[in-house]
PyMOL Python script that loads the backbone (N, CA, C, O; Angstrom):
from pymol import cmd

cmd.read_pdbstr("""\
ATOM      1  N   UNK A   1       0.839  -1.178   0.000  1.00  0.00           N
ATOM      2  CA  UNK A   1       0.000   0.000   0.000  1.00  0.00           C
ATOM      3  C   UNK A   1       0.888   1.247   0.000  1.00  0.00           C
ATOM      4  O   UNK A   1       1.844   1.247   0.776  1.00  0.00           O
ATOM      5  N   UNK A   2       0.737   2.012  -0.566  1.00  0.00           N
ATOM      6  CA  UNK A   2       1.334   3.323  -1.379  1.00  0.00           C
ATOM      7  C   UNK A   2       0.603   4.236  -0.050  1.00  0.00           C
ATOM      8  O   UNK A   2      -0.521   4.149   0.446  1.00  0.00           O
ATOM      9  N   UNK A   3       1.908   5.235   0.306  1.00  0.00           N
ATOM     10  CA  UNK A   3       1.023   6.020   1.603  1.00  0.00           C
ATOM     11  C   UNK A   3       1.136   7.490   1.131  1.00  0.00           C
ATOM     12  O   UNK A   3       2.030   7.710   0.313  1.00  0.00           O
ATOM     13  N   UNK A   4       0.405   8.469   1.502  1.00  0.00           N
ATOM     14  CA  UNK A   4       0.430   9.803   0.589  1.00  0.00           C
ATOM     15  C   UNK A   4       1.636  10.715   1.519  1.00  0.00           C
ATOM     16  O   UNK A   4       1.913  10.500   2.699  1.00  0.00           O
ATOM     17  N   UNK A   5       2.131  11.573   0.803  1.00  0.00           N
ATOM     18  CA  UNK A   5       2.943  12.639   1.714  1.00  0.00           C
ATOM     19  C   UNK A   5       1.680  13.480   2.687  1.00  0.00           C
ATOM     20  O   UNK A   5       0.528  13.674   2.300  1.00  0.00           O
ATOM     21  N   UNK A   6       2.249  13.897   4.019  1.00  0.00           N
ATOM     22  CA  UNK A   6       1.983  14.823   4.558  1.00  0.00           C
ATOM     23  C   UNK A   6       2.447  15.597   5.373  1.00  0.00           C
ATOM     24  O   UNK A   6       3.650  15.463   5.597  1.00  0.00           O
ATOM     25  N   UNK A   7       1.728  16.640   6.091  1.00  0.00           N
ATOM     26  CA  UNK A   7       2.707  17.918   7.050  1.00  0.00           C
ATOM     27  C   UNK A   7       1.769  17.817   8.143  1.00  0.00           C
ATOM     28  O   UNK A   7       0.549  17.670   8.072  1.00  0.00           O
ATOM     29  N   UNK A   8       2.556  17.922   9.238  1.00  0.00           N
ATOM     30  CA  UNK A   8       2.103  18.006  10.553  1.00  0.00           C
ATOM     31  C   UNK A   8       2.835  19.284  11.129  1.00  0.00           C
ATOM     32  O   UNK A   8       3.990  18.952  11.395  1.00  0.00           O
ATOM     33  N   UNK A   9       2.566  20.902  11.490  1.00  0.00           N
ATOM     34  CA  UNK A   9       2.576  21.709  12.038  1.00  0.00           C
ATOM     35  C   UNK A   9       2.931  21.719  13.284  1.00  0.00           C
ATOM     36  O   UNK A   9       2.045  21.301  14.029  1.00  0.00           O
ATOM     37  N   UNK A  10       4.124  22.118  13.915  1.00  0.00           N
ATOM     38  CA  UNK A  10       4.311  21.840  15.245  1.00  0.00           C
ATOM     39  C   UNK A  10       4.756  22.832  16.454  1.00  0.00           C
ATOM     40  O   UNK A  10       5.495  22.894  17.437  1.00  0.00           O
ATOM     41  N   UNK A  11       3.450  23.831  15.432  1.00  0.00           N
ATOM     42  CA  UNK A  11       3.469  25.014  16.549  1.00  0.00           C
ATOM     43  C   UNK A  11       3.859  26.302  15.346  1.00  0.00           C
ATOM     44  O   UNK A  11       3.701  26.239  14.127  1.00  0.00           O
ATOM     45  N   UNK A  12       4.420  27.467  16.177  1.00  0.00           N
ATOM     46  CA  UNK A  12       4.384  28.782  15.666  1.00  0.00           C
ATOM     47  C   UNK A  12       5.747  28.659  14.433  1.00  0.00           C
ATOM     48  O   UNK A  12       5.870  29.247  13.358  1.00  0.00           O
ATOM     49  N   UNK A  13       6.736  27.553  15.174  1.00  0.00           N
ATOM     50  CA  UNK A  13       8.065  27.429  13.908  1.00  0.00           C
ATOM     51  C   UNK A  13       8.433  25.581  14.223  1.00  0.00           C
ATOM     52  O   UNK A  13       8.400  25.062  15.338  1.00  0.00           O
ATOM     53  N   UNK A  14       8.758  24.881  12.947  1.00  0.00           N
ATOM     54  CA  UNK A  14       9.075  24.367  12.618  1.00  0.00           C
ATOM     55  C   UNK A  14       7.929  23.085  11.797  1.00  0.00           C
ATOM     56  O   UNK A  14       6.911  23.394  11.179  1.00  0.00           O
ATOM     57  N   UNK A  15       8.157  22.442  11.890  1.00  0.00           N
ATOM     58  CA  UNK A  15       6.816  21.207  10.927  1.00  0.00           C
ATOM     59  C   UNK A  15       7.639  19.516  11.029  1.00  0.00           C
ATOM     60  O   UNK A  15       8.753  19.250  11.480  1.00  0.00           O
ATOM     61  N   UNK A  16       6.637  18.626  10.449  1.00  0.00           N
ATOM     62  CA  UNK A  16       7.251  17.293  10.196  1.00  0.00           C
ATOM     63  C   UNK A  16       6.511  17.424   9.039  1.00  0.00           C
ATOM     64  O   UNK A  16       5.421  17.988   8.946  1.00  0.00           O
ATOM     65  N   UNK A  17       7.492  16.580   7.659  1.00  0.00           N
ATOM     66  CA  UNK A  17       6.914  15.618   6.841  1.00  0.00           C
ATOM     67  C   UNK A  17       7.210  14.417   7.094  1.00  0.00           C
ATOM     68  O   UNK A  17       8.131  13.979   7.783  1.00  0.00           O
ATOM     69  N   UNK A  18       5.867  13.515   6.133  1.00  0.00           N
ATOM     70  CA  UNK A  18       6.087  12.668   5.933  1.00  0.00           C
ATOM     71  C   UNK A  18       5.940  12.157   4.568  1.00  0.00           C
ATOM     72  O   UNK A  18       4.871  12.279   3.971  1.00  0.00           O
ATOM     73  N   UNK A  19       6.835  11.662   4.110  1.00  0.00           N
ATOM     74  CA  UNK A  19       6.730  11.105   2.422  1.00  0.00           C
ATOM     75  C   UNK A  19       6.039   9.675   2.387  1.00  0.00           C
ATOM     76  O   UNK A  19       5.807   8.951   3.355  1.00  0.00           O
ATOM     77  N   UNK A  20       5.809   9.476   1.271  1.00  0.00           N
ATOM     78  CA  UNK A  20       5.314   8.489   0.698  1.00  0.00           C
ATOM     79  C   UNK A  20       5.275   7.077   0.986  1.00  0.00           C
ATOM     80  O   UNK A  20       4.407   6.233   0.765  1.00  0.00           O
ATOM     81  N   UNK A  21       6.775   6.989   1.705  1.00  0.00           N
ATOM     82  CA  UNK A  21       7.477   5.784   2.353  1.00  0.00           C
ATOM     83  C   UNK A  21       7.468   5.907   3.340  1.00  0.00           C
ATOM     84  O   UNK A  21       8.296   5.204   3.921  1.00  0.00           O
ATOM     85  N   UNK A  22       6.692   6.722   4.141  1.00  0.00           N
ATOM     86  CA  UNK A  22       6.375   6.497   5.723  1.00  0.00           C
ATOM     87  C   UNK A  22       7.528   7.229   6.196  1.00  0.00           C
ATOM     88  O   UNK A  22       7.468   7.496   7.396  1.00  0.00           O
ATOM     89  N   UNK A  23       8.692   7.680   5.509  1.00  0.00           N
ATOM     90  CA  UNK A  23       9.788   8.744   6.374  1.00  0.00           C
ATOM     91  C   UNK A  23       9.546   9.758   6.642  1.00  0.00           C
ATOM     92  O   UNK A  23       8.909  10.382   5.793  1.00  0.00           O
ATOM     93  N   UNK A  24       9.906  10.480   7.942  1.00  0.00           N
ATOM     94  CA  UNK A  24       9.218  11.783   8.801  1.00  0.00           C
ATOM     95  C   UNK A  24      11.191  12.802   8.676  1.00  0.00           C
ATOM     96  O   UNK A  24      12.332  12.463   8.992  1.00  0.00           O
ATOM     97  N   UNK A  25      10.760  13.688   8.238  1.00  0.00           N
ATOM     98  CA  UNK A  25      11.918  14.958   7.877  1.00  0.00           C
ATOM     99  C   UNK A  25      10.697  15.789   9.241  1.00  0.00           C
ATOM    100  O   UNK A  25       9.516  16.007   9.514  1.00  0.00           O
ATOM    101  N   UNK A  26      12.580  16.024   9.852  1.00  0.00           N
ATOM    102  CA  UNK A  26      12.016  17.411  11.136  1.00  0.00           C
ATOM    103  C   UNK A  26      12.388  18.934  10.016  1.00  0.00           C
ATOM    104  O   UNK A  26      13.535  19.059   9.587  1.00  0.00           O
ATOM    105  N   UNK A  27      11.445  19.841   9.701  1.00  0.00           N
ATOM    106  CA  UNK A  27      12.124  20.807   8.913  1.00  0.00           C
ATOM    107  C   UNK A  27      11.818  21.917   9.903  1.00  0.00           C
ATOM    108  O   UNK A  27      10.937  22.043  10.753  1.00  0.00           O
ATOM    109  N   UNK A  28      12.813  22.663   9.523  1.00  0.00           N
ATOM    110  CA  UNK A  28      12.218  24.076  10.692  1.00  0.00           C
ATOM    111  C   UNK A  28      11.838  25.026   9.840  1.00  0.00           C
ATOM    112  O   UNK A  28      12.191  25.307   8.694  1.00  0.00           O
ATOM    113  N   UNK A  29      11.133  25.435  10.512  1.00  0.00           N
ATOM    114  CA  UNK A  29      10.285  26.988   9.781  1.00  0.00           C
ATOM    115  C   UNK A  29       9.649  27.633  10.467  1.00  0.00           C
ATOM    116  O   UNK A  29       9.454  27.162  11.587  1.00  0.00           O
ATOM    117  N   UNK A  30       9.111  28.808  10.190  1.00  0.00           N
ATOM    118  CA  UNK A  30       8.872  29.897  11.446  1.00  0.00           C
ATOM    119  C   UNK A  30       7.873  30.866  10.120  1.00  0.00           C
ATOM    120  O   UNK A  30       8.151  31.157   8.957  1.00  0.00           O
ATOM    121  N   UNK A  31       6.740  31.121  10.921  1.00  0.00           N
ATOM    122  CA  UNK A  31       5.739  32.176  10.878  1.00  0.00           C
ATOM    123  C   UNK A  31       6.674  33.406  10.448  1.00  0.00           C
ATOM    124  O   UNK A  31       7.693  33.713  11.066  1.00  0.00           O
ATOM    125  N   UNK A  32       6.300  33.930   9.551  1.00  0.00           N
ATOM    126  CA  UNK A  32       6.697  35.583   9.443  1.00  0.00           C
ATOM    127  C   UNK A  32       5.805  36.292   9.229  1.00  0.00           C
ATOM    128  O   UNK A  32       4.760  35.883   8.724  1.00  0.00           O
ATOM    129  N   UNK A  33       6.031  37.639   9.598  1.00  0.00           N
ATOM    130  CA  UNK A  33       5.001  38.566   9.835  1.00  0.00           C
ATOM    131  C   UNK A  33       5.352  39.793   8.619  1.00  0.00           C
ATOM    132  O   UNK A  33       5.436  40.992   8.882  1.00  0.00           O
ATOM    133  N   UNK A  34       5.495  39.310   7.525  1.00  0.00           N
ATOM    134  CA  UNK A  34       5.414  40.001   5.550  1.00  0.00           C
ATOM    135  C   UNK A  34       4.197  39.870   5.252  1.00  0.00           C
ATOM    136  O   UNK A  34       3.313  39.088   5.603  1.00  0.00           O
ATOM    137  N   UNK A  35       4.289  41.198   4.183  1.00  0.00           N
ATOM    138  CA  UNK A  35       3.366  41.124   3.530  1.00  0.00           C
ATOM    139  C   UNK A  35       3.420  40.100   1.852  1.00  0.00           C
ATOM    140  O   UNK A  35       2.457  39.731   1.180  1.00  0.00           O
ATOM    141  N   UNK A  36       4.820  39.892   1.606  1.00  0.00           N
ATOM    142  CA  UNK A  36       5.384  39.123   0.705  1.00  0.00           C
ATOM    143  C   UNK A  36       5.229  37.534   0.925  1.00  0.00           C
ATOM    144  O   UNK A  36       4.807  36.789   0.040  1.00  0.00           O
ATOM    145  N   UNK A  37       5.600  37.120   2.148  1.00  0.00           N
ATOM    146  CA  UNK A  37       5.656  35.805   2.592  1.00  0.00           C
ATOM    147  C   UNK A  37       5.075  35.698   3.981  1.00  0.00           C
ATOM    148  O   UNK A  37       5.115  36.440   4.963  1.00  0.00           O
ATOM    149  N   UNK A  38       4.363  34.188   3.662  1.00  0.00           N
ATOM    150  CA  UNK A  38       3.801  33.518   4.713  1.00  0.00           C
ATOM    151  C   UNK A  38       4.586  33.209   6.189  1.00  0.00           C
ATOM    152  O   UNK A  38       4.466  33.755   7.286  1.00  0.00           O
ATOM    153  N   UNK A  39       5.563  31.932   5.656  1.00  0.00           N
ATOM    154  CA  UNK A  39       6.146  31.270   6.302  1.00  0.00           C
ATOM    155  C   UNK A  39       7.711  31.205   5.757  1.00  0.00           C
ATOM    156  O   UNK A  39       7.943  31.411   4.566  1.00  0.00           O
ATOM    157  N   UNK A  40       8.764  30.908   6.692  1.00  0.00           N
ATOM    158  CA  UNK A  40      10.254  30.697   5.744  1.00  0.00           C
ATOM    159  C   UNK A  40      10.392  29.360   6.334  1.00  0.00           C
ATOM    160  O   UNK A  40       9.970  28.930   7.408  1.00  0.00           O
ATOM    161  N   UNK A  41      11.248  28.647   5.163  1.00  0.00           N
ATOM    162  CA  UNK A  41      11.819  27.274   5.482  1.00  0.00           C
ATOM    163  C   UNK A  41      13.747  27.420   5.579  1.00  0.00           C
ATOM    164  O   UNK A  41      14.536  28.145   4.974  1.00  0.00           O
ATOM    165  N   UNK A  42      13.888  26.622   6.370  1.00  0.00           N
ATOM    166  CA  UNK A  42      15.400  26.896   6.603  1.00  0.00           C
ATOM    167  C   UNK A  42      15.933  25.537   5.999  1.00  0.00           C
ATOM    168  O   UNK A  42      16.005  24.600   6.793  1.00  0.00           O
ATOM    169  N   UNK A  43      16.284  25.332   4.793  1.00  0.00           N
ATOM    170  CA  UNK A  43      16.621  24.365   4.471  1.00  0.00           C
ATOM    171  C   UNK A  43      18.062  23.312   4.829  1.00  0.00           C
ATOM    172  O   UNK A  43      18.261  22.118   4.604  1.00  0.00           O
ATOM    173  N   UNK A  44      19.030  24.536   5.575  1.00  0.00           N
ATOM    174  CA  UNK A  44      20.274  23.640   6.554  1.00  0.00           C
ATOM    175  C   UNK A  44      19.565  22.354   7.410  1.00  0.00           C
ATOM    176  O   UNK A  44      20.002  21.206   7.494  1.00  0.00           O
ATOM    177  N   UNK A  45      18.188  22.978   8.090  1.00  0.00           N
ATOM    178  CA  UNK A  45      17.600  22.502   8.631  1.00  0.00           C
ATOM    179  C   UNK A  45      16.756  21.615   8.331  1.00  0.00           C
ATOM    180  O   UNK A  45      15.619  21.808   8.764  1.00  0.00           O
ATOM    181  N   UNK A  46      16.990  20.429   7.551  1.00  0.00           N
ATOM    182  CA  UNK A  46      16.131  19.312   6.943  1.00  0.00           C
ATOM    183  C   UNK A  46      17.046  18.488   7.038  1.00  0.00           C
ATOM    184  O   UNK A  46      18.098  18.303   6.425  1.00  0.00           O
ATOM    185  N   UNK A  47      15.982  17.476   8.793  1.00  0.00           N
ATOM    186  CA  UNK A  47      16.673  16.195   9.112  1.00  0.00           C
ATOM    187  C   UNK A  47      15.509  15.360   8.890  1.00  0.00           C
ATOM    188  O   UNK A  47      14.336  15.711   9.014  1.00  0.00           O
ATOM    189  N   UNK A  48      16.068  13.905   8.454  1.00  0.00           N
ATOM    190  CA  UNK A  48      15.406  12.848   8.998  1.00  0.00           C
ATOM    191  C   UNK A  48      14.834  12.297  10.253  1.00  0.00           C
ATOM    192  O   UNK A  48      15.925  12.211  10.815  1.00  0.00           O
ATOM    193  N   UNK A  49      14.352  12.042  10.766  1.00  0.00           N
ATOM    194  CA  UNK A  49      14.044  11.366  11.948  1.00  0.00           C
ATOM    195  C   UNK A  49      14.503   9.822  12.489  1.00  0.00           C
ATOM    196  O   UNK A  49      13.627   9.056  12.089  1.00  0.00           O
ATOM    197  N   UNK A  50      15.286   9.251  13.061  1.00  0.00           N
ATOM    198  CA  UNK A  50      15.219   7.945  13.191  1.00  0.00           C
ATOM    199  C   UNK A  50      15.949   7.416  11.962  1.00  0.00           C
ATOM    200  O   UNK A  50      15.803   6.272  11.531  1.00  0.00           O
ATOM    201  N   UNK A  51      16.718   8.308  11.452  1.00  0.00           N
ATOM    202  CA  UNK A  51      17.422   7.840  10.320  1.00  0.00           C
ATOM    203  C   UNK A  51      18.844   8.913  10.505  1.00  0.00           C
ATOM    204  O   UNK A  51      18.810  10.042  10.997  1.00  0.00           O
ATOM    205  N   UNK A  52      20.180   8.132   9.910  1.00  0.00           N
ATOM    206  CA  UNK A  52      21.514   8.945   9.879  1.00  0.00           C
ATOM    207  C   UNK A  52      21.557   9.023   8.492  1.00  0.00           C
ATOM    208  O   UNK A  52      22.748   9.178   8.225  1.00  0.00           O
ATOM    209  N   UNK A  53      20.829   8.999   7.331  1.00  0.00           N
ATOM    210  CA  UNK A  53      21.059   9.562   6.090  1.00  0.00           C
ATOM    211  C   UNK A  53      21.384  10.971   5.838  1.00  0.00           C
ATOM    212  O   UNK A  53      20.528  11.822   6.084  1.00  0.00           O
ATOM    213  N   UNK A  54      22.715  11.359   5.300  1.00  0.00           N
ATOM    214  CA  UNK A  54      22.766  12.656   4.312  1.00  0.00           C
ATOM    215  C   UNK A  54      22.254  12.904   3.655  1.00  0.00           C
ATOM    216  O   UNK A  54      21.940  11.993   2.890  1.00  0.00           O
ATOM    217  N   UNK A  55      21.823  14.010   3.407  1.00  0.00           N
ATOM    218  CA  UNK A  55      21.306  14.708   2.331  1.00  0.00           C
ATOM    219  C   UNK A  55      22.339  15.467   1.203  1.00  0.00           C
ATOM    220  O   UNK A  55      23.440  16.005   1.317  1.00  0.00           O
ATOM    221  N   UNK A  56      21.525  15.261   0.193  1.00  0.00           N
ATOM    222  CA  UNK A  56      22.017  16.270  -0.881  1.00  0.00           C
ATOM    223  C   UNK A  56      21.569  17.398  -0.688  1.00  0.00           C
ATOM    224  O   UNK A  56      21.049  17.747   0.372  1.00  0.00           O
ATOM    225  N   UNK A  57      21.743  18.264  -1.893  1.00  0.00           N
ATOM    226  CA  UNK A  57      20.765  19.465  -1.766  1.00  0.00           C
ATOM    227  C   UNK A  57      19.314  18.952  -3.292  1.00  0.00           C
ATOM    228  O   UNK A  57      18.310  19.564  -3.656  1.00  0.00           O
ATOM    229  N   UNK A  58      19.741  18.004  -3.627  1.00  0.00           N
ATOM    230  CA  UNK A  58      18.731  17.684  -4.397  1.00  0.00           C
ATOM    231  C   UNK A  58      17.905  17.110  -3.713  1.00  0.00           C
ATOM    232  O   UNK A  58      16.721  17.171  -4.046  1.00  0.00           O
ATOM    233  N   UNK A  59      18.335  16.330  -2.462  1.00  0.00           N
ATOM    234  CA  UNK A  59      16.966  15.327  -1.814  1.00  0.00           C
ATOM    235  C   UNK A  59      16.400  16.764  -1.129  1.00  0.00           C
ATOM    236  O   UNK A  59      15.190  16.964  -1.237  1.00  0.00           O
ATOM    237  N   UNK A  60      17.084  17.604  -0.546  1.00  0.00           N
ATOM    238  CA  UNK A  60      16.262  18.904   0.434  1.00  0.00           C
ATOM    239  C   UNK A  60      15.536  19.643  -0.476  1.00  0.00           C
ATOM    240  O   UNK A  60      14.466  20.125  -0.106  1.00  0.00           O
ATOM    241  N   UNK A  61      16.041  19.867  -1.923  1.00  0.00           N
ATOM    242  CA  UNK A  61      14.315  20.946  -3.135  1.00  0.00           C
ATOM    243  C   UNK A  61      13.681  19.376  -3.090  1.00  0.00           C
ATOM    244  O   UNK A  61      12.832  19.685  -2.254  1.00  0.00           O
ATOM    245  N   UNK A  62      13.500  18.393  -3.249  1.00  0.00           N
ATOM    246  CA  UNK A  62      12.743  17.458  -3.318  1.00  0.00           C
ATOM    247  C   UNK A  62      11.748  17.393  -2.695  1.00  0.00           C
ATOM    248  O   UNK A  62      10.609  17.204  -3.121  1.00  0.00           O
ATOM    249  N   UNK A  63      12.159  17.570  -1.452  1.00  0.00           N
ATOM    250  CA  UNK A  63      11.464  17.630   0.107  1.00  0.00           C
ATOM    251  C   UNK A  63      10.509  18.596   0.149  1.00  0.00           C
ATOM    252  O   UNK A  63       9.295  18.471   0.314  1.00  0.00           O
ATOM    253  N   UNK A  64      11.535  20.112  -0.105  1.00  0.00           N
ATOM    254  CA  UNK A  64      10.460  21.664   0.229  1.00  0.00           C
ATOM    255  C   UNK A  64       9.718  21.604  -1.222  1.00  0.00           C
ATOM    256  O   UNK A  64       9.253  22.737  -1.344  1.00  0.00           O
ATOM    257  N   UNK A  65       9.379  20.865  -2.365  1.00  0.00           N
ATOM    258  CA  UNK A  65       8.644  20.832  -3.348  1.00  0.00           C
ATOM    259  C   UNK A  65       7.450  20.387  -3.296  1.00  0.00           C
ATOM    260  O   UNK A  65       6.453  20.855  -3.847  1.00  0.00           O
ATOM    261  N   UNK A  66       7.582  19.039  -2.314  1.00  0.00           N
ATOM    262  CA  UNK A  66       6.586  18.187  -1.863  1.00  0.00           C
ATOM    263  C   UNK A  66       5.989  19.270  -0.800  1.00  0.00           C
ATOM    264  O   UNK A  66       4.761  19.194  -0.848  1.00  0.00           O
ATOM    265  N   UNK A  67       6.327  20.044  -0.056  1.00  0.00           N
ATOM    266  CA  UNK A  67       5.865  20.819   1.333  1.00  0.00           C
ATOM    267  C   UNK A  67       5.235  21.807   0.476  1.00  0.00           C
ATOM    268  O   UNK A  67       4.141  22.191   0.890  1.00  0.00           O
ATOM    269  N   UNK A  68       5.645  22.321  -0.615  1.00  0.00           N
ATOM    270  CA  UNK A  68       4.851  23.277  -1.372  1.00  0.00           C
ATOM    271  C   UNK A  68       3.837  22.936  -2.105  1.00  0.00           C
ATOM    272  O   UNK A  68       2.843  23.654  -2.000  1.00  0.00           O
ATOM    273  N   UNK A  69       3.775  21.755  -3.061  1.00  0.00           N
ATOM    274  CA  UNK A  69       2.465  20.978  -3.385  1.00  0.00           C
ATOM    275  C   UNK A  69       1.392  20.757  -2.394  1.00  0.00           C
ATOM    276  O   UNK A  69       0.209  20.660  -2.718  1.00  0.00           O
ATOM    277  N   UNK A  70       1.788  20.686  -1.283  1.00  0.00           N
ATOM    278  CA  UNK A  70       0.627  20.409  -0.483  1.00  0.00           C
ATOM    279  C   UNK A  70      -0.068  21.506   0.474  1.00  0.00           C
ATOM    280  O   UNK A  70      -1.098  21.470   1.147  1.00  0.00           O
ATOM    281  N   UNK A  71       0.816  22.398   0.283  1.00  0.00           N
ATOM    282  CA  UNK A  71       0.579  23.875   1.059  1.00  0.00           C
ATOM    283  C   UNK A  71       0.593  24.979  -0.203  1.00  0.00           C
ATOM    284  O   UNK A  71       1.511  25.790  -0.319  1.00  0.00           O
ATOM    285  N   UNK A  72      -0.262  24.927  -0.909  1.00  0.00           N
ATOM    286  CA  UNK A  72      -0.559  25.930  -2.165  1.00  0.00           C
ATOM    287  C   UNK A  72      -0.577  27.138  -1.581  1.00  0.00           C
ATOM    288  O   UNK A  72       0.308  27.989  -1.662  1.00  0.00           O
ATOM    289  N   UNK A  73      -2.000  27.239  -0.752  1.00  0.00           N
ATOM    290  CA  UNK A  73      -2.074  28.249   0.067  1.00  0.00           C
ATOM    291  C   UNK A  73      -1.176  29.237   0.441  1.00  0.00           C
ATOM    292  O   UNK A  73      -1.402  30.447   0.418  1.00  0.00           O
ATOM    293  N   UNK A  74       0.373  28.407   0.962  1.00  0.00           N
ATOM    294  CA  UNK A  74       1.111  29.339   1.974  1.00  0.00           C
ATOM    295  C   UNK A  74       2.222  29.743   1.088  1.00  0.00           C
ATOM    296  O   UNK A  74       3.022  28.901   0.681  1.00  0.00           O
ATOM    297  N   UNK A  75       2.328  31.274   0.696  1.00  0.00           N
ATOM    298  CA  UNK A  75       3.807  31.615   0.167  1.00  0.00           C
ATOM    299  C   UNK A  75       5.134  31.958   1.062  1.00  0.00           C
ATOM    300  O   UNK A  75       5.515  32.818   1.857  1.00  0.00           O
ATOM    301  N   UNK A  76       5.647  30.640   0.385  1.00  0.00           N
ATOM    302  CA  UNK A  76       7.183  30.420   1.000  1.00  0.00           C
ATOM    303  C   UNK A  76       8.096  31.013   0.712  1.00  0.00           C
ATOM    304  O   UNK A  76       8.326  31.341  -0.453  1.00  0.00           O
ATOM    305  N   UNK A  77       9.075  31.387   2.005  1.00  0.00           N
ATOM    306  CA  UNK A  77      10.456  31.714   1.605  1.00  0.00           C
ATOM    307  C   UNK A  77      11.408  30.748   1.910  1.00  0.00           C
ATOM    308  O   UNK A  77      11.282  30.173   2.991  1.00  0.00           O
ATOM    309  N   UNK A  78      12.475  30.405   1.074  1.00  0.00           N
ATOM    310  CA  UNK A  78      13.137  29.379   1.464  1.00  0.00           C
ATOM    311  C   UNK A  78      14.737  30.228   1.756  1.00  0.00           C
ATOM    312  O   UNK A  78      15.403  31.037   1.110  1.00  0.00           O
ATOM    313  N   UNK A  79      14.854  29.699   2.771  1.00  0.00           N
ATOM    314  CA  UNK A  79      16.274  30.201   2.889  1.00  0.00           C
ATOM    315  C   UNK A  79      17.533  29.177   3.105  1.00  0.00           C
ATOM    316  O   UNK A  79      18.678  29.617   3.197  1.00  0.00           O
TER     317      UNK A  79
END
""", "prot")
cmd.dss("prot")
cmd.show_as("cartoon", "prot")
cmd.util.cbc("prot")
cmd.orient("prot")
């Protein structure tokens, strides 16, 4: 069984995903108070959970692509 990505919110800054394969990324991000942008993502800040895998910087736009497909709504800044 194929599981869908999702985001779990964990307060005023930071979030969890989860991808497809059941893996949970701790990402941090924080509320901003722009009229340009919603929310910023700190992309240094994209860990796995329960996992010692590196990242590229291709698996981390992978990641905040999926967080943006599913959050249309919210305009991001990525830093």
């Amino acid at each position: 069984m194929n599981k869908k990505n999702s985001i779990q919110f964990t307060g005023r800054a930071g979030l969890l995903f989860t991808d497809e394969n059941g893996m949970t990324y701790r990402v941090s991000s924080e509320i901003l108070a722009s009229k340009k942008y919603d929310m910023v993502i700190f992309t240094k800040d994209i860990e796995p959970i329960d996992s010692n895998h590196k990242f590229e910087d291709k698996d981390k736009e992978m990641i905040i692509s999926k967080i943006f497909e599913l959050t249309k709504g919210i305009k991001w800044l990525v830093k």
